[in-house]
C-alpha positions in Angstrom: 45.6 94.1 195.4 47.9 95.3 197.8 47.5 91.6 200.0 48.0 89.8 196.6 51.4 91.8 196.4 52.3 90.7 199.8 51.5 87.2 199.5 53.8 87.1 196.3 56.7 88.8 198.0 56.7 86.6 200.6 57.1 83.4 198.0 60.9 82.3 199.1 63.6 83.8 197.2 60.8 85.7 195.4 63.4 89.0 194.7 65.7 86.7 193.3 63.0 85.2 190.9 62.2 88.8 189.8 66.3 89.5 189.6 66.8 86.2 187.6 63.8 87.4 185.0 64.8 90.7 184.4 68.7 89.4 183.6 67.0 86.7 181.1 64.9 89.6 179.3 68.1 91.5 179.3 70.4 89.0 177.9 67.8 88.0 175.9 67.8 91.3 174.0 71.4 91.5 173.7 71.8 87.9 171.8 69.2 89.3 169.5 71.6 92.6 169.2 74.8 90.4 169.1 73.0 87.8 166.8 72.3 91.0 163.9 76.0 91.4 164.6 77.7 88.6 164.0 75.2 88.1 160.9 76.6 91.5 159.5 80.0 90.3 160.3 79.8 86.9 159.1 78.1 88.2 155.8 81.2 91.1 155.9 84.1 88.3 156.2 82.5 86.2 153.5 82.4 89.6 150.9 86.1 90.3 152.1 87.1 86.8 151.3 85.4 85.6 148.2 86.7 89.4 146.4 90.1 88.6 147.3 90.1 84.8 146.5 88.6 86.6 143.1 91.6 88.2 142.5 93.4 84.6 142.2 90.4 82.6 140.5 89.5 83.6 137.2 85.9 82.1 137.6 85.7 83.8 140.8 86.3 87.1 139.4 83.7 86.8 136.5 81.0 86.7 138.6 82.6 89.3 141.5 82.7 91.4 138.4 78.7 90.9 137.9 77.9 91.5 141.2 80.1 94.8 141.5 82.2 93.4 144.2 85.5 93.3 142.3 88.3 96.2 142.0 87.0 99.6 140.7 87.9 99.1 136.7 90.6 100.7 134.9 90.2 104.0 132.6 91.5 105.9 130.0 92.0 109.3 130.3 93.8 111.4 127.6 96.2 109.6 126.7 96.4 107.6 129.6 95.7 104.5 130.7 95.0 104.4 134.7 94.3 101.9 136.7 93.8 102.1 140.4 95.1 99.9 143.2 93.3 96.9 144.2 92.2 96.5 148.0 95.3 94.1 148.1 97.6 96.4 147.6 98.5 95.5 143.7 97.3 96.7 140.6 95.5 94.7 138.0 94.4 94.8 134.5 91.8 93.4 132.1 94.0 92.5 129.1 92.6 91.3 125.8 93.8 88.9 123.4 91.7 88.3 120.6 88.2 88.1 122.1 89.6 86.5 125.0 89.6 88.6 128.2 92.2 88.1 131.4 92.9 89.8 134.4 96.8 90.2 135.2 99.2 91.6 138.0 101.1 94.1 136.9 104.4 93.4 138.4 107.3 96.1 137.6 110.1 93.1 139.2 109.0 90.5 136.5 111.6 90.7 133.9 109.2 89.1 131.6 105.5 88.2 131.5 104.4 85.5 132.2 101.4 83.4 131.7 99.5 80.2 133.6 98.6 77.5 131.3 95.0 77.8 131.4 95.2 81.7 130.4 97.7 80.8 127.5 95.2 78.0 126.4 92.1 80.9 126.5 94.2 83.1 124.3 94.8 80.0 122.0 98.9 80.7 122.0 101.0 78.2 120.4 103.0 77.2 122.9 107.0 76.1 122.6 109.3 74.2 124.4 113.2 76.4 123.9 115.9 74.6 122.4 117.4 75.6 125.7 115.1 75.5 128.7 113.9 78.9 130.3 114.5 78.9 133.8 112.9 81.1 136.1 113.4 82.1 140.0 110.2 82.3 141.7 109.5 82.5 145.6 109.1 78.5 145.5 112.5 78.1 143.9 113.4 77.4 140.1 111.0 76.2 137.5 111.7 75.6 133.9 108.9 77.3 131.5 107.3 77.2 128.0 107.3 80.1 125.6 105.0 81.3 123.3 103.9 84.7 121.4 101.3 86.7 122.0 100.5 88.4 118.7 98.4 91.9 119.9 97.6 92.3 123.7 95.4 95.1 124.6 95.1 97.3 127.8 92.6 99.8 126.9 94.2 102.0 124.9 97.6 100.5 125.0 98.5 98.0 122.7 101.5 95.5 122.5 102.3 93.2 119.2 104.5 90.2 119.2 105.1 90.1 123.3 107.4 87.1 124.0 105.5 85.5 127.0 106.9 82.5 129.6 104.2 79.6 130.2 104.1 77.4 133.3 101.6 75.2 135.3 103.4 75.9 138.2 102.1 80.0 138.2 98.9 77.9 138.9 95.8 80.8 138.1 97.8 83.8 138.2 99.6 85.6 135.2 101.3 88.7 135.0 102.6 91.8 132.7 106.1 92.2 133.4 108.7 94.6 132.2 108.9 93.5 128.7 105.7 95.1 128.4 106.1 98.0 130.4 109.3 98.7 128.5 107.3 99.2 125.5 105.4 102.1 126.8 106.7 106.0 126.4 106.0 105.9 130.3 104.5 104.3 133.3 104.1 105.4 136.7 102.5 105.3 140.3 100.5 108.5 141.2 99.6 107.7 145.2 97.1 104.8 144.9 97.1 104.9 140.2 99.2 103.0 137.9 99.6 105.4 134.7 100.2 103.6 131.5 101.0 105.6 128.8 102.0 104.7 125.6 103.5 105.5 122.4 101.1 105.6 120.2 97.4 105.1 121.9 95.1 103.1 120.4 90.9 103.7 120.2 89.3 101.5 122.7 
């Protein structure tokens, strides 16, 4: 045994062999360890991604909300409505119109709220075009809008009957609840990371 030995350390640049094996078994290892990785982090990015293009895509979200992957859902408690902040920062609710179901910003700087077409079309509004055009200031510059009525929009317990509501393709998929709902409401605040609705006069879920 111990002449095999010799005879295979004597095989030029034999160490080097062993040297160059050991690295390959090594390396080998760690792009298995860094392959599980970047698999976790791939599958990680994707999660991160498709929840928050949810947030804009109203197909999107239906099935985030299936597979638990969307926004922890809003509650009533007391009185109260609650709602907590989104991982983007904003809060949003499922509001009801009729059997129809939307998700909204709820954005305190909106004088008015404000609907995209398609939403308006679900909640089967009748939309109007003013005597005098509507013309909002967005972050894209001035657009002229629709109007239209929504007859009872729900928020759990909160309800809101004939809310004047602006329409326009160009909010593309999002819509939101601006002040001339929250005005509505005996109050509304942000506790740390929880939007509290409360209204007037709450309604049974």
């Amino acid at each position: 045994m111990t002449d095999i030995v010799t005879r295979l350390t004597d095989i030029p640049n034999f160490w080097l062999i062993v040297a160059g094996v050991a690295i390959l078994v090594v390396l080998a290892r760690r792009i298995r360890i860094l392959g599980a990785l970047m698999t976790i982090g791939l599958i990680a990015i994707s999660v991160a991604v498709f929840t928050q293009r949810a947030s804009f895509d109203p197909g999107l979200d239906g099935v985030a909300k299936a597979l638990n992957l969307g926004d922890q859902g809003q509650q009533v408690v007391g009185k109260e409505m609650r709602v907590p902040m989104a991982r983007d920062g904003h809060f949003w609710v499922r509001v009801k119109v009729g059997d129809t179901e939307q998700r909204m910003l709820v954005d305190s700087g909106a004088t008015v709220t404000a609907l995209s077409s398609a939403a308006a079309q679900a909640m089967r509004l009748k939309i109007e075009t003013p005597l005098f055009p509507v013309v909002l200031q967005t972050a894209n510059g001035s657009i002229n809008a629709q109007t239209a009525v929504i007859p009872e929009l729900r928020i759990g317990n909160v309800v809101a009957r004939d809310l004047p509501v602006v329409v326009s393709p160009a909010f593309g998929e999002m819509s939101v609840v601006g002040m001339n709902f929250l005005s509505r409401l005996k109050s509304w605040r942000v506790e740390g990371r929880t939007l509290i609705l409360e209204p007037h006069h709450p309604q049974a879920t």
